[in-house]
N, C-alpha and C positions, 0 to 999 in steps of 0.2 A: 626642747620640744614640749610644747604644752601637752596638757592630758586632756582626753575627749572625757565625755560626761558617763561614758560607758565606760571606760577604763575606771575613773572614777567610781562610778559606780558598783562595780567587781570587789576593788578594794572596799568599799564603804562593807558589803555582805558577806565579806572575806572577816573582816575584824568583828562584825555580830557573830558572825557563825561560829567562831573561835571561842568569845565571851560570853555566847548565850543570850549578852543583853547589854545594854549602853547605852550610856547619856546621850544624848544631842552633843550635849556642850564638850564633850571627851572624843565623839568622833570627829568635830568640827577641827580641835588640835590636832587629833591625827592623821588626817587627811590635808591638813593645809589650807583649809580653807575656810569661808566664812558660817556662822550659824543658821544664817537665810537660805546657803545654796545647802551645806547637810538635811535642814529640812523641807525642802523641794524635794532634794534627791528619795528623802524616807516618804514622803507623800507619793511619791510616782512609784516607789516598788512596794509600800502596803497595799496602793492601789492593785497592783500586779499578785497580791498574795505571796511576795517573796519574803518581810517583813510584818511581825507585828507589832503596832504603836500604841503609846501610852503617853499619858504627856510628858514632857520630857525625855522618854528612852524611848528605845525597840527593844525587841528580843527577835530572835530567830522562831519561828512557825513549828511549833509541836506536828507532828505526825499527825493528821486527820484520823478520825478514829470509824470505822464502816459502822452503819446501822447492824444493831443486833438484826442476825439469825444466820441460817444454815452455814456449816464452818464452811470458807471456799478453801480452792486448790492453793491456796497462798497463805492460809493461816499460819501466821507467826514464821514463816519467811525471811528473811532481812536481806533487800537487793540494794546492790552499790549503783549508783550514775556517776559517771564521769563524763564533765560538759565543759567547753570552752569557755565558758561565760553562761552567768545568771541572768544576761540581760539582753536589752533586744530579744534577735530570735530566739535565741535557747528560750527565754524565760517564757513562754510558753510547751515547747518542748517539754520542759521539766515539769509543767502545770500538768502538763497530760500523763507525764510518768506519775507524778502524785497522786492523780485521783483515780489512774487505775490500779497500782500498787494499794490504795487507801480500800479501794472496793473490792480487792482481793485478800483482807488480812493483811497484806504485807507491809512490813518497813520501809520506806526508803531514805538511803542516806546518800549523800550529797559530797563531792570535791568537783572544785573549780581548777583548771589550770592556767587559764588566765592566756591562750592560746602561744601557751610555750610547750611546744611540743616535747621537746627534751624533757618536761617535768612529768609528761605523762604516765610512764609506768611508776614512778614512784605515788604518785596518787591510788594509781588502778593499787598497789601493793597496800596503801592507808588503807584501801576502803575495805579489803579481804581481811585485812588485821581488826579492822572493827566488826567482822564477821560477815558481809555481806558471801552468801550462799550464791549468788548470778548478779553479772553485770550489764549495765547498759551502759557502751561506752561509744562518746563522741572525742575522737581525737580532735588536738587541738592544732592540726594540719593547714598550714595557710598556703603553701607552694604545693609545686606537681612531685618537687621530689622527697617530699615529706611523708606519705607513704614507706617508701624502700627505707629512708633513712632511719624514722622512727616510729615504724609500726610491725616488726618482725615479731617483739616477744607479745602480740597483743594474742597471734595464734595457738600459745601455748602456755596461755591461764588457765588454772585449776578449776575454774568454775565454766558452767556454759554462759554463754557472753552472747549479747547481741550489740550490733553496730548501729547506732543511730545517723541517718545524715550525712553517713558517707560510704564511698561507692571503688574498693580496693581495687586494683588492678587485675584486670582478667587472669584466671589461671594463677595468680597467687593466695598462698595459704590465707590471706585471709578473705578470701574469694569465698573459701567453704563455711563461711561463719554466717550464720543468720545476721539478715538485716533486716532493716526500715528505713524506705528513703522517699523524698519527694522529685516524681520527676520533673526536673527542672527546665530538660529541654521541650518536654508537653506545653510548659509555663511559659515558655516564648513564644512556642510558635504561638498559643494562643492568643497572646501581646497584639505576635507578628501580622494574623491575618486579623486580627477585629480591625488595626489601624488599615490595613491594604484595602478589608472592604468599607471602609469608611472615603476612598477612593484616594489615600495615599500613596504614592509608590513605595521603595524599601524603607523602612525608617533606620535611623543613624542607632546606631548603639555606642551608650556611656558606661562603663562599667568598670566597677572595682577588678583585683588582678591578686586579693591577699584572702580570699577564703574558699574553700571546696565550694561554696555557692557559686561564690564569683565566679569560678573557672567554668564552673556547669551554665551559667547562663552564657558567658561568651562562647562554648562550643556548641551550646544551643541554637544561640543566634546564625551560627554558621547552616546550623541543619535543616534550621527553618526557614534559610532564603533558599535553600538545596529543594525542599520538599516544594515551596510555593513557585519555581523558576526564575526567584526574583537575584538581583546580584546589590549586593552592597554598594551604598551608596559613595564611602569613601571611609576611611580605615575605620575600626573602632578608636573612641578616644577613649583614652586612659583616665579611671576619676582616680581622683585620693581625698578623706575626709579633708574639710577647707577648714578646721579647727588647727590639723595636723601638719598640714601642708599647702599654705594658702595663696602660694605662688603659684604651685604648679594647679591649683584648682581654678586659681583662677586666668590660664593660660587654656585647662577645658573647657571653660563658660566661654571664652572666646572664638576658639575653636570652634562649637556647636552652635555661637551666635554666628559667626563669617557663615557656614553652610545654610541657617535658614537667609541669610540674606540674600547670599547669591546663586540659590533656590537648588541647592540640593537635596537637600531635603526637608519636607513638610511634617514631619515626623520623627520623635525619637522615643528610644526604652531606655531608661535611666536604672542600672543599679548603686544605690539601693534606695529604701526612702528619704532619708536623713538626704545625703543627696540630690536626689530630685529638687527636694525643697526648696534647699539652700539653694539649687541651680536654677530655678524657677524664681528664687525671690533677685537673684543678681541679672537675671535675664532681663527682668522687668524692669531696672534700673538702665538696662542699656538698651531697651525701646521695642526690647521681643516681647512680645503677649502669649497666653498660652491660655486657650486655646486658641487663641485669633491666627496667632503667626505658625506657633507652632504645638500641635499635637503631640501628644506628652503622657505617658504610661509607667511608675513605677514600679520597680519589683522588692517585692519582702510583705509589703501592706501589714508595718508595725504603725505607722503614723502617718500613711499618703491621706486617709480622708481628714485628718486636722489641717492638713494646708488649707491657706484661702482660697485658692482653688481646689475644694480638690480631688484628687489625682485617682485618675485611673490606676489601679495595681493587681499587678499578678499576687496572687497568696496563696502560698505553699501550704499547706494544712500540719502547722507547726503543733500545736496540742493534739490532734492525731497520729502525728508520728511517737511523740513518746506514749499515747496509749497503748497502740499497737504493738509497740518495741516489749513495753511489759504486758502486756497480755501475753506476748508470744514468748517471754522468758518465763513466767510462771508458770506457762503450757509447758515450757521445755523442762523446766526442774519438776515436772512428776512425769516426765517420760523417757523410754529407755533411751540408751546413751547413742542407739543407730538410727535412732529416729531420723527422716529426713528433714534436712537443713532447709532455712526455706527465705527465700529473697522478695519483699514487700514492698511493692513501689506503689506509693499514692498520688495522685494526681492535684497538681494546684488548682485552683480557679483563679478567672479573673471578673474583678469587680470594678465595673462601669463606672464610673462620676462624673465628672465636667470637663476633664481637662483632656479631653481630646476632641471637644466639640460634637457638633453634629456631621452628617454625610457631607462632603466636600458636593458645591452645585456641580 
């Protein structure tokens, strides 16, 4: 199975992070791949602030250092993040844990787990052994029973923890753990009715099935045809990146092109953007237009407005969640240990562009 440019990607800032610092030409060998695509790849995450470049090498991003004055509730601190991934979504996430940790005194340090859940605690354990005093941790959870299986010891870390991005089970222990989350199904319905008053009926939903997002938009979607009286047009269709799995992705562009043809629908929400794109660019190879034929809304809004159309997207307020997350753990590390626990749900927006046309006549 090929490797997507994010997976890629993870490892490429898995091997700086480890080494501090590295050739071009040493990660190109170690990655497998060529010295063009390593340096695209180092261009698109300095860009992001996750790498910084030199010619020839990177290194890993020193700690930001706060403007002198008055010492904050976080001076000299040292909080751990544990994140599925540096890229894509997280890597804004993470931007926001930095530069609020950075404006608080505080350190932060960094393990990826590269969404192997199984490797989780052993990370969260790394990052206490390098001293981090509070956590901010996002399991690396891709199913629904990913929870129960491997997130019991996350209740009974030594440090106060807060939960980034995900949303534990009612009435289980780590139900009582401070979090930070986007709500996701606010982020469809609002998808849901911008396209219905644009005089759409229900739109189709495309959607991933491998990350706690995914699952929160697909039972979103359910809530938001619940809330508008509207009923689904015909099943959700199943995506998978078309890097990954390019059969069955492209059995979904089919699928989604047969419904606008034989007019089920005029409308669809695509998770995620990567996605979209690609589904919009093979669409138009098989004589669907967007917006013309079909109305068309991303969700994630890491890269919807680079398409050539482009794309309307919902966006989760990904660098506010990790601000918030550590705001509220260096709140919590200077206060008593009954303090109450406190669950932070932010709300996405959605950002208008072209690809869903104007109001249907």
């Amino acid at each position: 199975m090929r490797e997507s440019a994010v997976e890629r990607h993870d490892r490429l800032l898995g091997l700086v992070r480890d080494r501090g610092s590295a050739r071009v030409s040493d990660l190109a060998s170690q990655l497998g791949v060529s010295p063009v695509t390593v340096r695209r790849d180092v261009e698109d995450l300095a860009g992001r602030g996750l790498l910084e470049r030199v010619h020839g090498s990177v290194s890993w991003p020193q700690d930001a250092v706060p403007a002198a004055g008055p010492a904050g509730p976080g001076n000299g601190l040292v909080l751990g993040m544990l994140a599925p991934s540096a890229t894509y979504y997280f890597a804004e996430v993470i931007r926001g844990a930095h530069e609020a940790a950075a404006r608080a005194g505080a350190r932060l340090i960094l393990r990826i787990s590269d969404y192997r859940p199984q490797e989780d605690q052993a990370r969260t354990e790394g990052l206490l052994s390098a001293g981090a005093e509070g956590l901010l941790v996002a399991p690396g959870w891709q199913h629904p029973g990913d929870p129960s299986a491997f997130g019991d010891w996350i209740s009974s870390l030594p440090v106060p923890t807060v939960l980034l991005e995900r949303r534990p089970t009612a009435g289980s222990p780590l139900d009582g753990l401070d979090r930070v989350c986007s709500d996701h199904a606010h982020g469809v319905l609002l998808a849901v009715r911008h396209l219905v008053d644009l005089g759409h009926g229900a739109p189709l939903l495309m959607a991933r099935a491998d990350s706690p997002t995914a699952l929160a938009v697909r039972s979103g979607y359910a809530e938001a045809l619940t809330v508008l009286g509207l009923r689904a047009p015909q099943d959700v269709i199943d995506s998978v990146p078309a890097e990954l799995a390019p059969e069955a992705f492209e059995e979904a562009v089919q699928a989604l092109r047969e419904a606008v043809l034989t007019g089920v629908a005029t409308a669809a929400l695509i998770h995620n953007d990567v996605d979209a794109i690609q589904v919009v660019q093979r669409l138009a190879e098989l004589g669907v237009r967007v917006p013309e034929d079909l109305a068309l809304i991303a969700y994630d809004d890491e890269v919807a407005a680079l398409a050539d159309t482009p794309l309307t997207a919902v966006a989760p307020p990904k660098r506010e969640v990790g601000r918030h997350a550590t705001e509220l753990l260096v709140e919590r590390l200077g206060q008593s240990s009954d303090a109450p626990r406190r669950h932070l749900t932010l709300l996405p927006q959605l950002r208008v562009r072209d690809s869903c046309g104007g109001p249907l006549p």
